[in-house]
ZADRENMAR-812707 format. One record per residue: residue number from 1; residue in one letter; z, y, x of N, C-alpha, C, O in turn. Coordinates in Angstrom, 2 decimals, padded with zeros to 5 digits. Layout:
<nodes>
NODE marro roza     npz     npy     npx    capz    capy    capx     cpz     cpy     cpx     opz     opy     opx
NODE   NUM    A       Z       Y       X       Z       Y       X       Z       Y       X       Z       Y       X
...
</nodes>
This chain:
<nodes>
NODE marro roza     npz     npy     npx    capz    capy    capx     cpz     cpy     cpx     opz     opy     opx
NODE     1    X  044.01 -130.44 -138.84  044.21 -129.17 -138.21  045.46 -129.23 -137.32  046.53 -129.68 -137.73
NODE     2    X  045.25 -128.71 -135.97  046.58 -128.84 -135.34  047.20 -127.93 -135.23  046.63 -126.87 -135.49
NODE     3    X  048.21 -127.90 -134.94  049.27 -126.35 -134.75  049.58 -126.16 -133.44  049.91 -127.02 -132.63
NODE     4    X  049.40 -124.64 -133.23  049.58 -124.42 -131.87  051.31 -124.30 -131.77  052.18 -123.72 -132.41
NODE     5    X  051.27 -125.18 -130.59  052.66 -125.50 -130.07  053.19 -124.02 -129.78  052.44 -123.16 -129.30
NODE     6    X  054.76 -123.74 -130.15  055.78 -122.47 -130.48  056.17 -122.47 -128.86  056.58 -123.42 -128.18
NODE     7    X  055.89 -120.95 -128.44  056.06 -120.73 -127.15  057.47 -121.04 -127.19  058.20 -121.15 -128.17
NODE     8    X  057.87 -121.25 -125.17  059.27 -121.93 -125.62  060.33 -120.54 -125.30  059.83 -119.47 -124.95
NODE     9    X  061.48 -120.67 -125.43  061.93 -119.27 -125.35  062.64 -119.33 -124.03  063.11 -120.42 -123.70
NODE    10    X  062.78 -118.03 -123.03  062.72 -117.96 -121.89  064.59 -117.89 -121.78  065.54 -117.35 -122.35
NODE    11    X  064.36 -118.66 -120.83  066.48 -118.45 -120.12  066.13 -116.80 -119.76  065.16 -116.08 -119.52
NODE    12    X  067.86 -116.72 -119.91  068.19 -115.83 -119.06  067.49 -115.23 -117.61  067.02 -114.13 -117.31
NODE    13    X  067.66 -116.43 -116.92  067.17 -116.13 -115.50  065.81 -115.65 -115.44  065.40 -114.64 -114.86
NODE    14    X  065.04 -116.68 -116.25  063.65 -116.00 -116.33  063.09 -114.86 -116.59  062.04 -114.38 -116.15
NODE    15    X  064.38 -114.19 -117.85  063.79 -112.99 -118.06  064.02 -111.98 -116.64  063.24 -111.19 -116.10
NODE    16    X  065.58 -112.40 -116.29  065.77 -111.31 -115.08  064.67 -111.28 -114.06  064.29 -110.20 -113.60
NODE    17    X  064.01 -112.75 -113.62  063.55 -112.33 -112.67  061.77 -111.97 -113.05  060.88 -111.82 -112.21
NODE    18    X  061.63 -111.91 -114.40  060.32 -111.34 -114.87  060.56 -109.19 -114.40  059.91 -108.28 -113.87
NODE    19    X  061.88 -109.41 -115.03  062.62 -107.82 -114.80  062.27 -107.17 -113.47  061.58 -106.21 -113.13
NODE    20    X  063.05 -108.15 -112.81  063.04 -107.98 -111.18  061.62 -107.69 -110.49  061.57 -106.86 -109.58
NODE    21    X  060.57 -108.31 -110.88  059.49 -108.20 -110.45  058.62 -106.52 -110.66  058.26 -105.71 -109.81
NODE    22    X  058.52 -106.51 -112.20  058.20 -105.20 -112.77  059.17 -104.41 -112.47  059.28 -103.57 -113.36
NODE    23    X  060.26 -104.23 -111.26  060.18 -103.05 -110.93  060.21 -103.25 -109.64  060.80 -102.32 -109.07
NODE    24    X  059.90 -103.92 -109.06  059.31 -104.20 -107.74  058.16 -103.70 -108.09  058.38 -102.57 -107.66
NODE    25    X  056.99 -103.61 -108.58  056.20 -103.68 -108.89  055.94 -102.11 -108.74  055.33 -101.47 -107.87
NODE    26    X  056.83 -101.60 -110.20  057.00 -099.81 -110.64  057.18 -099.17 -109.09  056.43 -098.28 -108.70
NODE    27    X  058.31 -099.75 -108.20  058.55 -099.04 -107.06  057.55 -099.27 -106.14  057.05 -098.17 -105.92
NODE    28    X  056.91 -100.23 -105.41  055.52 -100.48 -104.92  054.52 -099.40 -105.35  054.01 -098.85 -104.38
NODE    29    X  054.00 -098.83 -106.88  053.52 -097.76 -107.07  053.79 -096.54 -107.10  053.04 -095.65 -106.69
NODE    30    X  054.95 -096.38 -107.61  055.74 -094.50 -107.10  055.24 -094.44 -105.06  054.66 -093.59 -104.38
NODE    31    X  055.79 -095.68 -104.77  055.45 -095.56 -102.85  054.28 -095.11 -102.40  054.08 -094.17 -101.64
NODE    32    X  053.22 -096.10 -103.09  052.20 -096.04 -102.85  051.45 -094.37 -103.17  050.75 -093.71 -102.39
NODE    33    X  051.86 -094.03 -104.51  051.16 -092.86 -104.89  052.15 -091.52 -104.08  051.72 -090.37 -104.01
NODE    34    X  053.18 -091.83 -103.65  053.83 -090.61 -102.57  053.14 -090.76 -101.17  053.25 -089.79 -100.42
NODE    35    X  052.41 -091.88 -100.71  051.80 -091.85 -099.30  050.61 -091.39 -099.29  050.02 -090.72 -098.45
NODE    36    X  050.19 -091.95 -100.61  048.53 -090.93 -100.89  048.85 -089.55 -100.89  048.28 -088.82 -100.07
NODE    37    X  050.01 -088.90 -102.00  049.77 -087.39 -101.52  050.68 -087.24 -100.55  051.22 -086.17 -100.86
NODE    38    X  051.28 -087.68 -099.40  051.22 -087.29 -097.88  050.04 -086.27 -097.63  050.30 -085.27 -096.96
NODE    39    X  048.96 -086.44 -098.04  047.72 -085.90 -097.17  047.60 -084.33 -097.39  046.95 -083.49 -096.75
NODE    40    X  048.52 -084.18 -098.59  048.26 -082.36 -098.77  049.73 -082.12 -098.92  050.16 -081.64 -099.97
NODE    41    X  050.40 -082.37 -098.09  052.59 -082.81 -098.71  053.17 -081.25 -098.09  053.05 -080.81 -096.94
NODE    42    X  053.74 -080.69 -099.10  054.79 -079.72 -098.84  055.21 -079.60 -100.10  054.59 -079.22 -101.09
NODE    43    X  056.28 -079.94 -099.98  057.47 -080.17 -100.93  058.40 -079.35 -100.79  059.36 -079.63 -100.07
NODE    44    X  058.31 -078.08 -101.50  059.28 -076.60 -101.26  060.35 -077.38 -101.84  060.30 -078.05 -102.88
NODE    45    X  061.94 -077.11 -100.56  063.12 -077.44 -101.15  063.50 -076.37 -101.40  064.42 -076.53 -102.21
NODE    46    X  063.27 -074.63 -101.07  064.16 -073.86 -101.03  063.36 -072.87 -101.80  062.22 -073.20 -102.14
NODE    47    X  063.71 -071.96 -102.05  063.66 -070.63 -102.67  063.85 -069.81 -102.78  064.90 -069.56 -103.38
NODE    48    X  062.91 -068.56 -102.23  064.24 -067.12 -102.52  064.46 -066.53 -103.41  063.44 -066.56 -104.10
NODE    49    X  065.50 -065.73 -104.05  065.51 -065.15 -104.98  064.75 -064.36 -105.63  064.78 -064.17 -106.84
NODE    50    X  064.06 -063.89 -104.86  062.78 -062.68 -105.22  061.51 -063.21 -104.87  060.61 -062.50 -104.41
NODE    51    X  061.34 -064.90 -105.14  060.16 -065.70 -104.89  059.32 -065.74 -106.67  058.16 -066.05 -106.94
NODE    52    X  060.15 -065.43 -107.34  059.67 -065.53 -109.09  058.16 -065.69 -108.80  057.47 -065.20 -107.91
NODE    53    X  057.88 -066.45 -109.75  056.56 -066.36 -110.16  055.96 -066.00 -111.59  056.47 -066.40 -112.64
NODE    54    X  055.08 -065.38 -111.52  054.27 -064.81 -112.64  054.02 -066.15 -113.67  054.20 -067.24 -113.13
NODE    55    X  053.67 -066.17 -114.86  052.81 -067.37 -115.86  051.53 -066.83 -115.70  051.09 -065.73 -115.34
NODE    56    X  051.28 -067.37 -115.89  049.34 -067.24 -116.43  049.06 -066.47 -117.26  049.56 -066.44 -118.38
NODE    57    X  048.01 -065.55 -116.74  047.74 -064.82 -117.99  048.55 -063.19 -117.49  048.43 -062.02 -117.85
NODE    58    X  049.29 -063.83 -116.63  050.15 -062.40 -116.53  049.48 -061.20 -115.75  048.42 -061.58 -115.24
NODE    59    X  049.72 -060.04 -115.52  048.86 -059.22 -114.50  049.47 -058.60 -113.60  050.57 -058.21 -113.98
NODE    60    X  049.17 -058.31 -112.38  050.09 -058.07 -111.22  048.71 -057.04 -110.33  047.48 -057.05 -110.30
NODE    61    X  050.01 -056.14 -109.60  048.73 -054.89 -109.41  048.78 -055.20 -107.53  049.83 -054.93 -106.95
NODE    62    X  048.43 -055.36 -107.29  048.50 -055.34 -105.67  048.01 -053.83 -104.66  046.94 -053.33 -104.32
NODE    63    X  049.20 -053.59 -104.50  049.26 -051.84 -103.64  048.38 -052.25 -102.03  048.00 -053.41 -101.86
NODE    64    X  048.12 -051.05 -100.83  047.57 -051.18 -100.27  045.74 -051.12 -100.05  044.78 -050.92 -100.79
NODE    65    X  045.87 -051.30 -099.12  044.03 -050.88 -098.93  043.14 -052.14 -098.98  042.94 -052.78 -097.94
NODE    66    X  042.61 -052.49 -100.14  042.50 -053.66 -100.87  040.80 -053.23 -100.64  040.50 -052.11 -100.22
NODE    67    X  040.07 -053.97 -100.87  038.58 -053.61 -100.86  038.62 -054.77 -102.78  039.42 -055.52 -103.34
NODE    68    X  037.42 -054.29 -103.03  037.09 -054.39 -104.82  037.27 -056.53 -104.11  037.99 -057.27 -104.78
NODE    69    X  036.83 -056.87 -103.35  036.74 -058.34 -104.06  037.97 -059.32 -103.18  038.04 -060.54 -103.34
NODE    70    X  038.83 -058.62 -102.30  039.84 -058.69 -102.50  040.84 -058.86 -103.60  041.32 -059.87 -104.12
NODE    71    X  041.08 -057.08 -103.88  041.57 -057.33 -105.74  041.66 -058.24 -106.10  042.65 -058.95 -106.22
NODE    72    X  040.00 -058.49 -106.48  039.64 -059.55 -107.07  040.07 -061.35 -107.26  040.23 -062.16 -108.17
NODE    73    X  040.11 -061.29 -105.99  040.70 -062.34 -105.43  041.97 -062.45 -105.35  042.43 -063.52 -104.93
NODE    74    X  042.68 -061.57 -105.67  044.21 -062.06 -105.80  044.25 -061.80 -107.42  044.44 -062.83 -108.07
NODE    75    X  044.21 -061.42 -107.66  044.01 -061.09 -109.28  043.90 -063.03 -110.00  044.56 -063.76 -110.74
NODE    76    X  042.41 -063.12 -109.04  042.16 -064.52 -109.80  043.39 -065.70 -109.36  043.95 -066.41 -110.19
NODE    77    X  043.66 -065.75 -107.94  044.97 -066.59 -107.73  045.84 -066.38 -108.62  046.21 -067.38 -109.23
NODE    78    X  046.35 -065.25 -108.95  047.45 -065.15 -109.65  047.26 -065.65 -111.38  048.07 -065.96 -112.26
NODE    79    X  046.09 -065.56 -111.32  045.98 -066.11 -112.95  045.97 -068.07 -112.73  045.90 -068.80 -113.72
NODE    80    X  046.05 -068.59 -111.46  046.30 -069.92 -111.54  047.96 -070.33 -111.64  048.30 -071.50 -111.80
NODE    81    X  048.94 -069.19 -111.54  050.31 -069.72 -111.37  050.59 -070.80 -112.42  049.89 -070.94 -113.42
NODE    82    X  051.33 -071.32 -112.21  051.69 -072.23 -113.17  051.20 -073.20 -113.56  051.66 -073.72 -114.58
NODE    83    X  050.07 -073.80 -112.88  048.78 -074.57 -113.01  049.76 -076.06 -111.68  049.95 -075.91 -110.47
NODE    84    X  050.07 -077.00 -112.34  050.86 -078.49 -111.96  049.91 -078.55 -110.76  048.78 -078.06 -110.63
NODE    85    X  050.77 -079.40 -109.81  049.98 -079.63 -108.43  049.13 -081.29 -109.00  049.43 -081.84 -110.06
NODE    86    X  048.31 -081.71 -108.24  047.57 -082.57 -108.71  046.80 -083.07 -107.02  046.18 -082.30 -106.28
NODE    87    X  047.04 -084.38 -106.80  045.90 -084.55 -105.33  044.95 -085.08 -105.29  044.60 -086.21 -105.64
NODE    88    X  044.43 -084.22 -104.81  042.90 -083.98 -104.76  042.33 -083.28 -105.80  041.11 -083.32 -105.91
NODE    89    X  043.09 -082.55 -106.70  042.70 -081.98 -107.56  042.24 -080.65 -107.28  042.85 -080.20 -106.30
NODE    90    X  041.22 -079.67 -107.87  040.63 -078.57 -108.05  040.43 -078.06 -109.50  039.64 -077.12 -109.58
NODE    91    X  040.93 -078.45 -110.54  040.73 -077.75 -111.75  042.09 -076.82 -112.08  043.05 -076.75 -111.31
NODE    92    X  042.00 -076.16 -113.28  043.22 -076.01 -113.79  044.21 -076.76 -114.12  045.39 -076.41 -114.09
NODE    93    X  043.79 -077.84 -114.46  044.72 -079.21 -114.78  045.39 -080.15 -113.94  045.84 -081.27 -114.22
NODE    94    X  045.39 -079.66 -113.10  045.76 -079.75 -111.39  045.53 -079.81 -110.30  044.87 -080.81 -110.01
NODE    95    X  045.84 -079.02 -109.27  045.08 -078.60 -108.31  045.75 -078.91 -106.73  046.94 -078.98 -107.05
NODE    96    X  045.73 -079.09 -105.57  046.29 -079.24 -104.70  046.03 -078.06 -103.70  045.36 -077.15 -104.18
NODE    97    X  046.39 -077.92 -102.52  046.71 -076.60 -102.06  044.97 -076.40 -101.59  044.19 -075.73 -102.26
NODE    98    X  044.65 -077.02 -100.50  043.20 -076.64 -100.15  042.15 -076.72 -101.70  041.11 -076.06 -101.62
NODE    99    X  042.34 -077.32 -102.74  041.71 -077.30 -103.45  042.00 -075.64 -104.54  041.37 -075.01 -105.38
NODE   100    X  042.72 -075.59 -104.15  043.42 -074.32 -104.81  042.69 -073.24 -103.89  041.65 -072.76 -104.34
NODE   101    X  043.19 -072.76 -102.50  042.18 -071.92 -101.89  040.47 -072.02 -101.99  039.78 -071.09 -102.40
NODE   102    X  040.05 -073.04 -101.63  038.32 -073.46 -102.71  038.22 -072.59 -103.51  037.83 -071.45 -103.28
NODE   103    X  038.64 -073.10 -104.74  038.27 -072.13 -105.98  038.75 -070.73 -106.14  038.50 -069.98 -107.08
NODE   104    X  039.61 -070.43 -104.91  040.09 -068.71 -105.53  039.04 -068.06 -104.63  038.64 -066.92 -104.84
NODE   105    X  038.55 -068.90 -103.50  037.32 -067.69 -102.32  036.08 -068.64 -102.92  034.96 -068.55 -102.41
NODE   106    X  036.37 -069.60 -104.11  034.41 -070.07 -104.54  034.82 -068.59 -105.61  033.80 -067.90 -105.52
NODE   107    X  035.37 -068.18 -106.13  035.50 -067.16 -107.77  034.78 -065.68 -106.91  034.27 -064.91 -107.73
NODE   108    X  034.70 -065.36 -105.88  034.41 -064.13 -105.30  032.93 -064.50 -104.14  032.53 -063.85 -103.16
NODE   109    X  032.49 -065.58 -104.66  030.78 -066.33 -103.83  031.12 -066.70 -102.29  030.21 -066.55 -101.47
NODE   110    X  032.63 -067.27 -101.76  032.70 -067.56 -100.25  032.97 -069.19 -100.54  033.85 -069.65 -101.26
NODE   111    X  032.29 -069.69 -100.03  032.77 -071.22 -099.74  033.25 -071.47 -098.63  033.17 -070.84 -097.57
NODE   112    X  033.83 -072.58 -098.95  035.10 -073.07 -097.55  034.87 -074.73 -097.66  034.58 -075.18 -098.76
NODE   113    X  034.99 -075.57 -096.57  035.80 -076.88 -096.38  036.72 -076.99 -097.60  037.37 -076.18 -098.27
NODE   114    X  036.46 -078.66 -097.62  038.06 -078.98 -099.10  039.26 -079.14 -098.46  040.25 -078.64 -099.00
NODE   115    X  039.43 -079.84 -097.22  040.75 -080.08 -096.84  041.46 -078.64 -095.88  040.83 -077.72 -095.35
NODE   116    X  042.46 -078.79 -095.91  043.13 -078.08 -095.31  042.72 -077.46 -093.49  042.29 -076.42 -093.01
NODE   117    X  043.17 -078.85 -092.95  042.79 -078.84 -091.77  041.06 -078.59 -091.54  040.74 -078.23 -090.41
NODE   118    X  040.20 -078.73 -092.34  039.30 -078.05 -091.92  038.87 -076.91 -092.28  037.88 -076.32 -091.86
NODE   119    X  039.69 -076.55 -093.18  039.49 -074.78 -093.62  040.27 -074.11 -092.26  040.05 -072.90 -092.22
NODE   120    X  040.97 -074.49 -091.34  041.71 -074.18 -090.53  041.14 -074.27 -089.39  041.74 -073.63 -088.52
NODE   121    X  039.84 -075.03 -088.89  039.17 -075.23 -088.23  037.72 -073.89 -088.27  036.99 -073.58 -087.33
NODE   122    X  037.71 -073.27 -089.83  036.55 -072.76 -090.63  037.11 -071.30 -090.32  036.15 -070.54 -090.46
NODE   123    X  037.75 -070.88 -090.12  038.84 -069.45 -090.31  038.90 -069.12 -088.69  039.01 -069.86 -087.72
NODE   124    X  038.76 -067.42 -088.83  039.22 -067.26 -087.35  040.86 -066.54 -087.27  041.15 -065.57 -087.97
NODE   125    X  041.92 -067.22 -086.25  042.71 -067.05 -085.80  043.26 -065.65 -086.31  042.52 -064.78 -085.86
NODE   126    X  044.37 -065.07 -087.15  044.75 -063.55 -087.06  046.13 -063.35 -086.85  046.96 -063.87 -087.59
NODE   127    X  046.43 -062.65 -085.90  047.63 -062.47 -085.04  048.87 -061.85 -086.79  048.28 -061.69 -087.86
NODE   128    X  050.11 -061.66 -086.75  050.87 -061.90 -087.47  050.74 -060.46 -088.00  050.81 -060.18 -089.19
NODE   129    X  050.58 -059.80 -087.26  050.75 -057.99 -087.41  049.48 -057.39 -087.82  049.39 -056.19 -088.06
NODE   130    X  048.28 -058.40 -087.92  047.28 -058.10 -088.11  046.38 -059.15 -089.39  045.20 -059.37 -089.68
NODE   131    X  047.65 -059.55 -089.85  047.68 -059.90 -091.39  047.16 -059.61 -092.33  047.28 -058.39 -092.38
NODE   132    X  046.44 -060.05 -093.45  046.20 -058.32 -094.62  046.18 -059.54 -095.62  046.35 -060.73 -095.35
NODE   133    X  045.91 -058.86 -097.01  046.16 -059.81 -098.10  044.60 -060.68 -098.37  043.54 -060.06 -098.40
NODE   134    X  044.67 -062.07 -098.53  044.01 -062.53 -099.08  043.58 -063.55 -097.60  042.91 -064.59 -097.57
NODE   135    X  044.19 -062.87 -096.56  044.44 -064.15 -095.51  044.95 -065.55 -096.02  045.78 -065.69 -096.91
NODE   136    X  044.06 -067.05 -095.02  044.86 -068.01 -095.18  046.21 -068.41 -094.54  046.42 -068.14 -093.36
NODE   137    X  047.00 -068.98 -095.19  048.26 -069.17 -093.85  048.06 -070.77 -093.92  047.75 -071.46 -094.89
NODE   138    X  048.34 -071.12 -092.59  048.61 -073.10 -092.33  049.97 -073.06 -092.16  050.74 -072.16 -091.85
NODE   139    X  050.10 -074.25 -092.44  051.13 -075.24 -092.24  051.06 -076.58 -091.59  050.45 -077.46 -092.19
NODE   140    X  051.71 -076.90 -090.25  051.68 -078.62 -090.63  052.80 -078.99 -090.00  053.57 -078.49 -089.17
NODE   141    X  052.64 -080.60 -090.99  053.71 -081.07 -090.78  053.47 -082.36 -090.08  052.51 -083.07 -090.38
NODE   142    X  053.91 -082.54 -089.62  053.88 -083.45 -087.85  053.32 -082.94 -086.58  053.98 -082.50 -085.63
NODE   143    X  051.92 -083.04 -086.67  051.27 -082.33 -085.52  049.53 -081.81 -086.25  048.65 -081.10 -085.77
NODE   144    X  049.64 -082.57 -087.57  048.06 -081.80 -088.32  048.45 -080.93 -088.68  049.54 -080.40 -088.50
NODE   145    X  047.43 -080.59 -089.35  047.44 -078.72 -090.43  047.64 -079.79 -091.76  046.75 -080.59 -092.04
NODE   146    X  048.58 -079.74 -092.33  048.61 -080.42 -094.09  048.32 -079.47 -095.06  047.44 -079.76 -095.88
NODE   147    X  049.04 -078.09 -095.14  049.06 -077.07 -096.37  048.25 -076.09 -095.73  047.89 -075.86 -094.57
NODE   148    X  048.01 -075.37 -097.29  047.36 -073.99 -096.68  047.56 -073.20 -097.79  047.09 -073.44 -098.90
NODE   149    X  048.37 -072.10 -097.46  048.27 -070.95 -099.05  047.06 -069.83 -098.75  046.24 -069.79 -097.84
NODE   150    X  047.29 -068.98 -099.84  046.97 -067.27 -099.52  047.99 -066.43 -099.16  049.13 -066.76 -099.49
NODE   151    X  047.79 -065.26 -098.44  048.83 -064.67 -098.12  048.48 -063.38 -099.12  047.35 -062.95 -099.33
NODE   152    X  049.49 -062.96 -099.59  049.18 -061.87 -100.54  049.95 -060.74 -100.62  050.24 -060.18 -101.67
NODE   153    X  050.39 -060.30 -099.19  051.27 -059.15 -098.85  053.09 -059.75 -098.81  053.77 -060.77 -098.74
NODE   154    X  053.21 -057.97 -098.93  055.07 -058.45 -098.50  055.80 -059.39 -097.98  057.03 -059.44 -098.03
NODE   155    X  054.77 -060.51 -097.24  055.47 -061.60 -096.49  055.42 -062.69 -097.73  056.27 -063.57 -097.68
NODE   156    X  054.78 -062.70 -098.48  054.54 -063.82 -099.30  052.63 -064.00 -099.62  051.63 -063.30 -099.77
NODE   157    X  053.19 -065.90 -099.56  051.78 -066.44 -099.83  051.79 -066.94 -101.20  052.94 -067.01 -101.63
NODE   158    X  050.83 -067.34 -102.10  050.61 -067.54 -103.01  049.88 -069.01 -102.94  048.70 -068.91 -102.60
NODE   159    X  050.30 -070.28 -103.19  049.99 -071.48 -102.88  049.95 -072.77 -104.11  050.09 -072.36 -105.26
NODE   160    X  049.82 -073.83 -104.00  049.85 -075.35 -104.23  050.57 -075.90 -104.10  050.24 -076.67 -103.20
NODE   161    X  052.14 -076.24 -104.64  053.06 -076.83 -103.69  053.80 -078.29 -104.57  054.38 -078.28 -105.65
NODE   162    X  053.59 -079.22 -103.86  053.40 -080.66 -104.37  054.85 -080.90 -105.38  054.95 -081.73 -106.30
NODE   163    X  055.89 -079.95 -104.92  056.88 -080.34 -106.54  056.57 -079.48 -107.76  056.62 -079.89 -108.92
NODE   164    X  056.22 -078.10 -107.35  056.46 -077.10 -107.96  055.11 -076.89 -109.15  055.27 -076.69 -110.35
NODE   165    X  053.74 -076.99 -108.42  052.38 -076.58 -109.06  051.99 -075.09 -108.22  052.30 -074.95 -107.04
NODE   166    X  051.48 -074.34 -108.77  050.75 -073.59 -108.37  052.31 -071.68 -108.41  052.58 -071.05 -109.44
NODE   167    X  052.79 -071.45 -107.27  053.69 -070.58 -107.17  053.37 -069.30 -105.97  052.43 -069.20 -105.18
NODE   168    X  054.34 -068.58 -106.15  054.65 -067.37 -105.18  055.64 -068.15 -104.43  056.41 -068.95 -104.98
NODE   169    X  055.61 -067.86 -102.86  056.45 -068.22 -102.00  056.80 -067.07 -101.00  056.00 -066.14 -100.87
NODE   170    X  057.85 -067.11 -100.36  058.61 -066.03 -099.25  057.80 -066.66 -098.23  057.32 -067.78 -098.41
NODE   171    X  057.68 -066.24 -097.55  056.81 -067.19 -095.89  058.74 -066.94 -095.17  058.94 -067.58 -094.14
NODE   172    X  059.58 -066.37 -095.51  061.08 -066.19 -095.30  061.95 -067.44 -095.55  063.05 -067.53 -095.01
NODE   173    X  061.48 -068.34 -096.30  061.86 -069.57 -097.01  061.69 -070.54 -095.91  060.58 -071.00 -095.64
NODE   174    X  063.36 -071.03 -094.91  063.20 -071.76 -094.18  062.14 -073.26 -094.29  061.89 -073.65 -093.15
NODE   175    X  061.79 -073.74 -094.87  061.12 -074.94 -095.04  059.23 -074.17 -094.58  058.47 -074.74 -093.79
NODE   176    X  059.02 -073.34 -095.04  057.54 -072.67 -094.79  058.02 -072.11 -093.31  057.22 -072.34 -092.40
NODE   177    X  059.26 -071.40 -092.95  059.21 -070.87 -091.60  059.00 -072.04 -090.60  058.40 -071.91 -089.54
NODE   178    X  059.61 -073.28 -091.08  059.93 -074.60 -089.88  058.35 -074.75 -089.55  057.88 -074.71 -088.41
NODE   179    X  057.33 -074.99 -091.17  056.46 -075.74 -090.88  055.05 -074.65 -090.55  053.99 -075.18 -090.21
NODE   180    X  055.14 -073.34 -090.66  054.49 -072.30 -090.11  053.28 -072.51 -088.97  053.46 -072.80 -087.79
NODE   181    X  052.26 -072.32 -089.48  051.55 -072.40 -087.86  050.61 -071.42 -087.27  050.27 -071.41 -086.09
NODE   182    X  050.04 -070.22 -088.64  049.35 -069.11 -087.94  048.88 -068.77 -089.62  049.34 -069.21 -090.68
NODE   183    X  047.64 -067.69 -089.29  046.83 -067.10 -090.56  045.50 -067.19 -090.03  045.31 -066.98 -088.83
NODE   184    X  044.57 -067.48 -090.81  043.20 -067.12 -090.35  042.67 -066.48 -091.81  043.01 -066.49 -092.99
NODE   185    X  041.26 -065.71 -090.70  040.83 -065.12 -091.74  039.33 -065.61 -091.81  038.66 -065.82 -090.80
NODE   186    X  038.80 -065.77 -093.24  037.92 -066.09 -093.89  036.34 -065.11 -093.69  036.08 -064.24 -094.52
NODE   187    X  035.43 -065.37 -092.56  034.38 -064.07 -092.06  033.55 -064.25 -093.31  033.38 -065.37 -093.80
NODE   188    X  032.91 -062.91 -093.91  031.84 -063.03 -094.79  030.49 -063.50 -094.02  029.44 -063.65 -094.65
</nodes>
């Protein structure tokens, strides 16, 4: 019977540069998985004070001349707050911004495009003053459309936002004012 020969034990150096590699390696994947979600990227740095967001579950009454599936429709956004951003995701378990608008106008029978930029393509144009709740707002950042929230009165949208998860935002919040690009609205 033979014996299997005793692995030999590694220098120093070897281990470092086994080290060195695995996190070459670790950093190669954090890179890689930040360029993939590039494709839906807004990364709120700022915040206003009166941006709070609701938890889940919570209930929030929305004033104004609301029609029943309106309501409805913000009612159901608001029961996603707090729901982790996720790309390409559409569930509760994480969701990304166009995938997030999807399911709050699939919950009231309107379907839309998954990505952003073509829900933005899908929507007709609505001037700023002629706003109402449950409008989409775009964003982009370079020269595409990347984000897209709901707008849900008082100058705030209700969105997907790649640090945060699923929040209330100021459209007042320099980082959304920079990257701002219009509202459209969703025709039955």
């Amino acid at each position: 019977m033979k014996r299997k020969p005793r692995k030999r034990r590694l220098t120093k150096k070897e281990i470092l540069k086994r080290q060195r590699r695995r996190r070459i390696k670790f950093a190669l994947t954090v890179f890689t998985a930040c360029f993939i979600v590039a494709g839906c990227q807004l990364s709120i740095r700022f915040s206003s004070p009166d941006s709070g967001s609701m938890g889940p579950g919570s209930s929030e009454h929305f004033s104004g001349d609301l029609s029943e599936k309106q309501a409805e429709m913000l009612q159901y956004a608001v029961s996603w707050l707090g729901t982790p951003y996720r790309y390409g995701g559409s569930k509760r378990n994480g969701v990304d911004c166009s995938g997030f608008v999807l399911q709050v106008y699939k919950s009231i029978g309107m379907k839309l495009p998954r990505t952003a930029a073509r829900q933005y393509n899908y929507t007709r144009r609505v001037a700023s003053n002629s706003r109402r709740a449950g409008d989409l707002v775009f964003f982009r950042k370079s020269s595409r459309i990347s984000h897209v929230g709901i707008y849900i009165g008082n100058n705030k949208i209700i969105h997907s936002s790649t640090s945060r998860g699923v929040v209330k935002e100021s459209l007042d919040t320099p980082y959304l004012k920079k990257m701002f690009v219009g509202y459209g609205r969703v025709e039955a």
